[in-house]
C-alpha positions in Angstrom: 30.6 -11.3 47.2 30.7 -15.0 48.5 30.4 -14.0 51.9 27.6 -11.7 51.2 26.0 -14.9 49.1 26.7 -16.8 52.2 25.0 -14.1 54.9 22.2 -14.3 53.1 21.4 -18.0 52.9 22.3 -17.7 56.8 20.1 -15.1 57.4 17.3 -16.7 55.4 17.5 -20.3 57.2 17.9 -18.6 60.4 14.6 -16.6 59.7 13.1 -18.8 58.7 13.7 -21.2 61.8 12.8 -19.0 64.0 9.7 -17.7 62.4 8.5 -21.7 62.8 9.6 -22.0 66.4 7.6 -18.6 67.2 4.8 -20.1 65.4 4.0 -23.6 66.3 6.0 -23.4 69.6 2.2 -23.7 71.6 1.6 -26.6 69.5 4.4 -28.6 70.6 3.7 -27.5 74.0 0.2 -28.4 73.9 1.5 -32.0 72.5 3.8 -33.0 75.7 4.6 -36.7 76.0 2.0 -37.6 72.9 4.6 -36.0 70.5 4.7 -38.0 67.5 6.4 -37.8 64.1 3.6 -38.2 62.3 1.9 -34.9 63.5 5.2 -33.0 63.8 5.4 -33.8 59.9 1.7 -32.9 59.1 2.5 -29.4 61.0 5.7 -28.8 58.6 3.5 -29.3 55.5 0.9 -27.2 57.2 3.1 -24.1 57.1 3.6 -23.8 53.4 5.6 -20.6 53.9 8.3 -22.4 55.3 9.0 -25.3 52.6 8.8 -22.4 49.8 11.0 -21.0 51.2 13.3 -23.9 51.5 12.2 -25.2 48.0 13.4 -21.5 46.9 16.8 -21.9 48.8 17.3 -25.5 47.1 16.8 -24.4 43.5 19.6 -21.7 44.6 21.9 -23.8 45.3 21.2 -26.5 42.7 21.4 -23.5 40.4 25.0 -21.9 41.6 26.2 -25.7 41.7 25.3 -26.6 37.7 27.0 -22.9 36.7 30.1 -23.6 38.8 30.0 -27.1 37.4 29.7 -25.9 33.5 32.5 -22.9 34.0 35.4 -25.6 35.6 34.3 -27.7 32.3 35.5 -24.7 29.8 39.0 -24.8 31.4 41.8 -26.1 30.0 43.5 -29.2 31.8 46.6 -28.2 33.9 49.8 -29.5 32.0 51.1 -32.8 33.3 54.8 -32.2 32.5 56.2 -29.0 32.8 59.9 -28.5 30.6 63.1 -26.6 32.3 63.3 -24.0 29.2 67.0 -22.1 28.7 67.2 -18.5 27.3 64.4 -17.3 25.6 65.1 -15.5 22.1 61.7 -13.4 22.2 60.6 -11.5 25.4 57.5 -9.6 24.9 54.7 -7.2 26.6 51.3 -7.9 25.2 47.6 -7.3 26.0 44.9 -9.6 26.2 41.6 -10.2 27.5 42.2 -6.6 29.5 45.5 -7.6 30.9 49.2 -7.1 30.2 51.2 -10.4 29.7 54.8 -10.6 29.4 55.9 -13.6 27.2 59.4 -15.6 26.7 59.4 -17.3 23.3 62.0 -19.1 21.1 61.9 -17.8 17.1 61.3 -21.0 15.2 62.1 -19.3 11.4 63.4 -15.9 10.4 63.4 -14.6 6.6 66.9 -15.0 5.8 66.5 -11.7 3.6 65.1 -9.2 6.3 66.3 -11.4 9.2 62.5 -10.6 10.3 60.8 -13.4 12.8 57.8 -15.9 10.7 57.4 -17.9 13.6 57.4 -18.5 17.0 56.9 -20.7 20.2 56.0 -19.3 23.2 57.6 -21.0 26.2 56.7 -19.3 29.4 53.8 -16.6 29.7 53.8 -14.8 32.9 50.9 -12.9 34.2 48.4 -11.9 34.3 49.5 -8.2 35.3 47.4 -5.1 35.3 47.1 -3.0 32.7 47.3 0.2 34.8 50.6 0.1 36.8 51.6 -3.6 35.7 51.4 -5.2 38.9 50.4 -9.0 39.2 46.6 -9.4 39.7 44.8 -11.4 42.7 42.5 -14.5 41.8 39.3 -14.9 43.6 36.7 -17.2 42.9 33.4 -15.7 42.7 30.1 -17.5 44.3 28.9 -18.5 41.0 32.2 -20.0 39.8 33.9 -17.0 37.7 36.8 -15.7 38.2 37.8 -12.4 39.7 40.6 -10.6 38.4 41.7 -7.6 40.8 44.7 -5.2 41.3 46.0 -5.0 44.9 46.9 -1.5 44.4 44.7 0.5 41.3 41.6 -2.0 42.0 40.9 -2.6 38.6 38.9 -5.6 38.3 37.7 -7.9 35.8 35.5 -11.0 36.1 36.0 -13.8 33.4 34.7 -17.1 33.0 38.4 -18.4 32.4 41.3 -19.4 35.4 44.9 -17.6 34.9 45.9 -21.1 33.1 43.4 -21.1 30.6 44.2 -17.2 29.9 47.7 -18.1 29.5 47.2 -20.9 27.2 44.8 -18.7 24.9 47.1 -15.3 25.1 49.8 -17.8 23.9 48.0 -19.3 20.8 46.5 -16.0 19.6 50.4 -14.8 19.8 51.8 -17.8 17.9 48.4 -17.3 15.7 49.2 -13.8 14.9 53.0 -14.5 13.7 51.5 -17.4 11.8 49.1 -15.0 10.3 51.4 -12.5 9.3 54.1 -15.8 7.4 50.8 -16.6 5.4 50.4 -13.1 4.5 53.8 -12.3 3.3 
């Protein structure tokens, strides 16, 4: 998709080039040595065509550059200091946001009756993997800034506006959310 984004804009400043050397090439000819800037630059404004199309091309890019601006502001910040974790009491497959996730969490409290789990802390969440044949899904940044979710094998894709960290860090509060949910409900 980038590429094709990017063929494009070539293709459009090359045509367009081209289309103004084809047509005011006898101009500068007939100009010779008395070439000045002054009526180079009342020829560009003359041929309107050419600076709507370049006003059209600017607006694109202004445009692509404020989305892809506003999309890295809804991720979350990278973690600064990453802890060596040991062994994990809680290993677990879950789905979110069209993905399969496989997290490591400690058990904070049990019921000391039904020895069932009322809390928990996730520590490491690993994917995301593909919901299809569970292998771990490629990353590609799209031309307008999303992200691009695909599986090397299946090629089931997914576009989000969301990087693999902030994923991570929201399928790992909605799983400590749910076993909250649940001790508040008992």
């Amino acid at each position: 998709m980038i590429s094709s984004f990017k063929d494009f804009t070539i293709g459009v400043i090359a045509s367009l080039f081209a289309s103004f050397l084809t047509t005011y090439a006898l101009q500068f000819i007939q100009l010779g040595k008395e070439f000045k800037l002054k009526e180079f630059l009342t020829t560009i404004v003359n041929y309107r065509f050419f600076i709507y199309w370049g006003l059209l091309l600017v607006v694109f890019i202004l445009i692509r550059w404020f989305i892809r601006k506003k999309i890295e502001q809804l991720q979350m910040p990278y973690p600064m200091v990453n802890s060596i974790g040991g062994n994990y009491d809680l290993e677990a497959d879950v789905e979110g946001y069209g993905f399969k996730w496989r997290v490591h969490a400690y058990v904070r409290r049990k019921n000391n009756v039904s020895n069932e789990i009322l809390d928990i802390n996730a520590g490491i969440i690993n994917g995301p993997y593909c919901k299809n044949d569970y292998r771990e899904m490629k990353v590609y940044k799209t031309y307008f800034g999303r992200y691009k979710y695909k599986c090397p094998k299946c090629g089931y894709k997914r576009i989000l506006l969301k990087n693999a960290w902030t994923l991570e860090c929201e399928v790992k509060d909605e799983l400590e959310a749910e076993y909250r949910n649940n001790r508040g409900n008992s």
